[in-house]
DSSP file (Angstrom, degrees, kcal/mol; ACC not computed):
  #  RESIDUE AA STRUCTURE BP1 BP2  ACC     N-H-->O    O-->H-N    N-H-->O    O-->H-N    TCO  KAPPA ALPHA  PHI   PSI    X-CA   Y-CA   Z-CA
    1    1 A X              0   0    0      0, 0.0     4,-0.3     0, 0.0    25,-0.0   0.000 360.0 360.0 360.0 -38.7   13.0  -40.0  228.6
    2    2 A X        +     0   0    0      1,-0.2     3,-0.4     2,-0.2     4,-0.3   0.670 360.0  65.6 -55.1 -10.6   16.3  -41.4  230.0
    3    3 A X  S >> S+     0   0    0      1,-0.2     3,-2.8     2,-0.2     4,-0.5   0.971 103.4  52.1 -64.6 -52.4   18.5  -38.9  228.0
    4    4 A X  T 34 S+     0   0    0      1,-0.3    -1,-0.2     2,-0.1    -2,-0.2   0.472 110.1  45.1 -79.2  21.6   16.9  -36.2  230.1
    5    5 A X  T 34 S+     0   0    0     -3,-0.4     3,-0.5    -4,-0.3    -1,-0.3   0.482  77.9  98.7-111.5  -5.2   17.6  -37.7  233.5
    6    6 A X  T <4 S+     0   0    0     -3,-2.8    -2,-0.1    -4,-0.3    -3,-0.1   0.872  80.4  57.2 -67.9 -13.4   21.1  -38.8  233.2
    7    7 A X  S  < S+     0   0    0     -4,-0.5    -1,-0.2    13,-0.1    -2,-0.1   0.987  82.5 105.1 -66.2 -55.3   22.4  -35.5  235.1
    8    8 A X        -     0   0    0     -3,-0.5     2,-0.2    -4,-0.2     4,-0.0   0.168  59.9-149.7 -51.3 118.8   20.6  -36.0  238.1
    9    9 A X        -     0   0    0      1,-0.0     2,-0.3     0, 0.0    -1,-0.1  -0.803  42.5-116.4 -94.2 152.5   22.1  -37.2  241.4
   10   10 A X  S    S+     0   0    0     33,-0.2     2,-0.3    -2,-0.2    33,-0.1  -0.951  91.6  68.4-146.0 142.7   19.4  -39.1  243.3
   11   11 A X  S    S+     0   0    0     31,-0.5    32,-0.2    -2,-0.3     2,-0.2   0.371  79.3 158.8 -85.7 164.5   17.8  -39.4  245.4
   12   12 A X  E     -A   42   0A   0     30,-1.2    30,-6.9    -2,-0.3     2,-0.4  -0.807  36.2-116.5-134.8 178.8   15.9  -36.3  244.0
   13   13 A X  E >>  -A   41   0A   0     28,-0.2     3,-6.6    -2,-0.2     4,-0.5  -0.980  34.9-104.6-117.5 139.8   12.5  -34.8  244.3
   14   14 A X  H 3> S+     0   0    0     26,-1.5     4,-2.8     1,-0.4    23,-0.1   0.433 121.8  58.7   0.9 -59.9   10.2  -34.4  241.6
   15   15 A X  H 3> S+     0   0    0      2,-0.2     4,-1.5     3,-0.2    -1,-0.4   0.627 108.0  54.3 -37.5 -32.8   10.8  -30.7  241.4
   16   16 A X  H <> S+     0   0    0     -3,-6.6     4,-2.1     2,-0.2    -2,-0.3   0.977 107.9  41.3 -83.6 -51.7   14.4  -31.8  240.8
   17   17 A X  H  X S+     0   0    0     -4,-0.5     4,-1.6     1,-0.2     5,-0.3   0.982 111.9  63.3 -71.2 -53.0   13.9  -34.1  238.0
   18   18 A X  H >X S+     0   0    0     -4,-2.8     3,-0.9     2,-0.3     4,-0.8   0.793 109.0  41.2 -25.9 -63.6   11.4  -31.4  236.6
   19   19 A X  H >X S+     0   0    0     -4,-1.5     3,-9.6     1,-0.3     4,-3.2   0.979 115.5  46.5 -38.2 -76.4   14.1  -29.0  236.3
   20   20 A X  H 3< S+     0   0    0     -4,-2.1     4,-0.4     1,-0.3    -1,-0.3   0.574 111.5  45.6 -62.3  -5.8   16.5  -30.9  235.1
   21   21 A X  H <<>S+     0   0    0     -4,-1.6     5,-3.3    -3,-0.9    -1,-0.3   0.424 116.1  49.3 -87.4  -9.9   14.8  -32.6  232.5
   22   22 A X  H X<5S+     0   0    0     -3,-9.6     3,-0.8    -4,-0.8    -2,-0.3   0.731 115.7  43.3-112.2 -18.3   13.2  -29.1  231.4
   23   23 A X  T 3<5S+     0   0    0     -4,-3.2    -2,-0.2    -5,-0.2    -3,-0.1   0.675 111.9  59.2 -92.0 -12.1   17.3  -27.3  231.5
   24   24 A X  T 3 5S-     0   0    0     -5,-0.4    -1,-0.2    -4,-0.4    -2,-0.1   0.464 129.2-113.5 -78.0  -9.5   18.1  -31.0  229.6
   25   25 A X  T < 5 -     0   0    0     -3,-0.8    -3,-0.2     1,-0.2     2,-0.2   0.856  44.9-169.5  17.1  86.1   15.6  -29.6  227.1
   26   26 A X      < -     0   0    0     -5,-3.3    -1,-0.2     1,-0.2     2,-0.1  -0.464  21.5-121.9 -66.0 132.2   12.7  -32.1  227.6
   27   27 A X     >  -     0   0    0     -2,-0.2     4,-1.3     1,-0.1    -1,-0.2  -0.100  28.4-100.9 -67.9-167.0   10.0  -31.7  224.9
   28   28 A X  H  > S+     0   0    0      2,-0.2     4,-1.5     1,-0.2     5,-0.2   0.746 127.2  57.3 -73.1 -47.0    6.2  -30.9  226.1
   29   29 A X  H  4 S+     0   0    0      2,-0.2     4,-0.3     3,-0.1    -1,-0.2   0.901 110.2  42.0 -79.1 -41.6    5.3  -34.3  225.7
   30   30 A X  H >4 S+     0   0    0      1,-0.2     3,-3.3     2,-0.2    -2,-0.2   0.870 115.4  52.1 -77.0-103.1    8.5  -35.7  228.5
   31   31 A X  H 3X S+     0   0    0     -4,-1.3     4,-0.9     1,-0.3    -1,-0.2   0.704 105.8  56.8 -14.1 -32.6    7.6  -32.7  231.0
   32   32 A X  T 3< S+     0   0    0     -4,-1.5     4,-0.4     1,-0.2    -1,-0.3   0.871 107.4  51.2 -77.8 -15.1    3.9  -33.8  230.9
   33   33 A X  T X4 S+     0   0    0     -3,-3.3     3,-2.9    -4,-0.3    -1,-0.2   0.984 106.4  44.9 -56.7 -93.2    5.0  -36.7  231.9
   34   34 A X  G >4 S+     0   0    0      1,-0.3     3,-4.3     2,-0.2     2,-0.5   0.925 110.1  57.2 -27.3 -80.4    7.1  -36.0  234.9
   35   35 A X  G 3< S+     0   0    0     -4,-0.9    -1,-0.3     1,-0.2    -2,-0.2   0.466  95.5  61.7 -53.4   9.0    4.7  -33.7  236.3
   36   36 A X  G <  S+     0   0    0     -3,-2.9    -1,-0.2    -2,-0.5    -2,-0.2   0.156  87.7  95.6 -74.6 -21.0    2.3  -36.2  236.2
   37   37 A X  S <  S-     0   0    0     -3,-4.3     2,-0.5     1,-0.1    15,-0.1  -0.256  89.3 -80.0 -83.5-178.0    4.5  -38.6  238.9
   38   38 A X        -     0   0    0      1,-0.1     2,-0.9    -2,-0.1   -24,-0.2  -0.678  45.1-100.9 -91.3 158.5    3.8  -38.4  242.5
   39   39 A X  S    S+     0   0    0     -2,-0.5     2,-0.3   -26,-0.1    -1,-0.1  -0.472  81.9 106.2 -62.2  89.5    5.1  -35.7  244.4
   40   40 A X  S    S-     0   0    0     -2,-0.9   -26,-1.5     2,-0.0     2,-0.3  -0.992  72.3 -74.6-165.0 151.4    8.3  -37.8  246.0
   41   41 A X  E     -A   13   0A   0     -2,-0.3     2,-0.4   -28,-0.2   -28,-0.2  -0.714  38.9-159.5 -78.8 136.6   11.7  -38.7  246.4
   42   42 A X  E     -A   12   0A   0    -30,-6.9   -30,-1.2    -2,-0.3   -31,-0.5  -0.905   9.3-168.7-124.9 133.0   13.3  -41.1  243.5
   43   43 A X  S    S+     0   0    0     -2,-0.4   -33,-0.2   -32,-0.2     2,-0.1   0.710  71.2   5.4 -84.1 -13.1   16.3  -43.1  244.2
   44   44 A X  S    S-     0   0    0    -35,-0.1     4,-0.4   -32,-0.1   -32,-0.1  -0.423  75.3 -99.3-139.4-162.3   16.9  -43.9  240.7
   45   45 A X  S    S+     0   0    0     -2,-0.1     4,-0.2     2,-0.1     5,-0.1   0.383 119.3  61.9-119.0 -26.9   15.8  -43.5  236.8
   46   46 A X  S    S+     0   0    0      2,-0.2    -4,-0.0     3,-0.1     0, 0.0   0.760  99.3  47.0 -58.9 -42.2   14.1  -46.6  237.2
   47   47 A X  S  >>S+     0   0    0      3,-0.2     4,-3.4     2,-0.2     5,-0.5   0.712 115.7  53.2 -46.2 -55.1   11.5  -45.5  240.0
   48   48 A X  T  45S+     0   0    0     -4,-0.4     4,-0.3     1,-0.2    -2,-0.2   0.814 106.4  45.0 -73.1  -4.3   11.0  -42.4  237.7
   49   49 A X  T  45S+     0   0    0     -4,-0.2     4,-0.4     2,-0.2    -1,-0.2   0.312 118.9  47.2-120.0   7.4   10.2  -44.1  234.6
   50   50 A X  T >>5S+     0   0    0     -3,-0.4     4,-1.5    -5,-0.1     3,-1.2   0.761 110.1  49.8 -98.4 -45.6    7.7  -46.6  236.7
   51   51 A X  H 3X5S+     0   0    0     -4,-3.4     4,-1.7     1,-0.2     5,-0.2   0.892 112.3  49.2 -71.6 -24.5    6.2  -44.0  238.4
   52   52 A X  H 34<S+     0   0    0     -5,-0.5     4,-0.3    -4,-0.3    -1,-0.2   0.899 115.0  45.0 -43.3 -50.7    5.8  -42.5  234.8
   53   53 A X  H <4 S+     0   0    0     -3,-1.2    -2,-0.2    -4,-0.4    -1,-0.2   0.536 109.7  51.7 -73.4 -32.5    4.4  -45.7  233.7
   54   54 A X  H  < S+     0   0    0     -4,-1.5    -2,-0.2     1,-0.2    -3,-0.2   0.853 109.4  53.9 -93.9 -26.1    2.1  -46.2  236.8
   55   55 A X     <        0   0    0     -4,-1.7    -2,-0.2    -5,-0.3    -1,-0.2   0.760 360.0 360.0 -77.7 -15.7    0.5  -42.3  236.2
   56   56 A X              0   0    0     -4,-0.3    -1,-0.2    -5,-0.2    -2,-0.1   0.867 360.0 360.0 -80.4 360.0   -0.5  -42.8  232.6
């Protein structure tokens, strides 16, 4: 999942890593993911792959 975040300047919002992970061309399996996080601002790639971690 970290390949498709490395673009992103952060903080972003959810809707931002969504994008960019789906223009990074995130499979099915990564997008189900993300959208899955809470609806928030992430300051890092570390916060998004816990809040990843904390939704499944």
């Amino acid at each position: 999942m970290q390949k498709f975040l490395g673009g992103i300047d952060y903080p972003a919002s959810k809707e931002d890593i969504l994008a960019s992970a789906r223009d990074a061309g995130a499979d099915d399996a990564v997008l189900d993911a993300l959208g899955r996080i809470p609806d928030r601002e992430y300051d890092a790639p570390t916060a998004v792959s816990s809040a990843v971690s904390d939704a499944q």
